[in-house]
C-alpha positions as CSV (number, residue, x, y, z in Angstrom):
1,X,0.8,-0.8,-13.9
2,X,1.3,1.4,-10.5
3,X,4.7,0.5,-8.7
4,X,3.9,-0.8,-5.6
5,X,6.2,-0.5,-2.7
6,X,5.7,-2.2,1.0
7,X,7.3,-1.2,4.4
8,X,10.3,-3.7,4.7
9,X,9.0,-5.0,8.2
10,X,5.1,-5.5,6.2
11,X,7.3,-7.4,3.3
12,X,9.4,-9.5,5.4
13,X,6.2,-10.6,7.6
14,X,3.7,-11.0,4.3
15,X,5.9,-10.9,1.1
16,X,8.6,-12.6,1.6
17,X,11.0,-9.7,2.3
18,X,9.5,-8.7,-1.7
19,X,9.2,-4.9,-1.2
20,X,8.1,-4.1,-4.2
21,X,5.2,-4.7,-7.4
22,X,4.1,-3.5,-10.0
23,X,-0.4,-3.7,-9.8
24,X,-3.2,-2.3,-11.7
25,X,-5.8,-0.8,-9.3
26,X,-8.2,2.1,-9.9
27,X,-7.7,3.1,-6.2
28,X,-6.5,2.1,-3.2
29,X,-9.5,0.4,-1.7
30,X,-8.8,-1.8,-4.7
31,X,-5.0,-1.8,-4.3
32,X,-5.0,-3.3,-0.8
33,X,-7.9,-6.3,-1.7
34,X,-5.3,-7.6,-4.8
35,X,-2.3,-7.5,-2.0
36,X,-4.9,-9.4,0.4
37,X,-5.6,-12.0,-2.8
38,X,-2.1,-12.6,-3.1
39,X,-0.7,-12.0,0.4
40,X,-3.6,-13.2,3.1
41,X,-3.7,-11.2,6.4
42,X,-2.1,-8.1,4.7
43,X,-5.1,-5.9,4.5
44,X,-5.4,-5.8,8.1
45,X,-2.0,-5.1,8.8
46,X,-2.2,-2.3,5.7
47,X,-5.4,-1.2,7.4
48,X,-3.9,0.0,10.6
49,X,-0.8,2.0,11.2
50,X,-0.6,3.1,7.8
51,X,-0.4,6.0,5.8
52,X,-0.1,6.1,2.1
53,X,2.1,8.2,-0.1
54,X,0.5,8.3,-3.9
55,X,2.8,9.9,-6.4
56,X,4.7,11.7,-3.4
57,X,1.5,12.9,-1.8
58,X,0.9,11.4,1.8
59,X,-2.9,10.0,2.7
60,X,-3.9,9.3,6.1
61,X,-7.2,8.4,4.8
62,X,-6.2,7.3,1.3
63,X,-9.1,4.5,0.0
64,X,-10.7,6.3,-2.5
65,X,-7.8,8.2,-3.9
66,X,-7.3,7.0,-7.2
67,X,-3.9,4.9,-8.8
68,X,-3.1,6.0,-12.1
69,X,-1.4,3.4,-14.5
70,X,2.1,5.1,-14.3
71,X,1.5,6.2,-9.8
72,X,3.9,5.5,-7.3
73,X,2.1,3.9,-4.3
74,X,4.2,3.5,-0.8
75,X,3.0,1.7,2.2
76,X,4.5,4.2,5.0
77,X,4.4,3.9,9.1
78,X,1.5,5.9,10.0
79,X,2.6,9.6,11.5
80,X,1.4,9.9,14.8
81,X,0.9,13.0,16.4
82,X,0.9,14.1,20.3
């Protein structure tokens, strides 16, 4: 299973403060509908504003990257640029 790791202000507000899980998901896409199964609303929230470190790589457009069994997957504050 991937470890799983939320933005403390997305925990607090969806989780319970829980920051992080451990999931099996083939991608993200897939990722973010179990976390909207178990947590209602948090797909939305995950959908905007977000960016998405896999394995220490940083997505801004991550729903089709894959998850493998062992990943690290971390919700991050979207970068913004000016």
């Amino acid at each position: 299973m991937a470890k799983v790791v939320l933005q403390r202000e997305v925990a607090r507000e969806f989780a319970q403060g829980e920051t992080e899980f451990e999931i099996t998901a083939a991608d993200v896409r897939q990722l973010i509908r179990l976390l909207e199964l178990k947590f209602p609303g948090i797909r939305d929230r995950l959908s905007e504003r977000t960016a998405v470190a896999i394995d220490g790589e940083i997505f801004q457009d991550p729903l089709l990257q894959s998850i493998d069994e062992h990943s690290e997957v971390y919700f991050l504050p979207a970068i913004e640029g000016g």
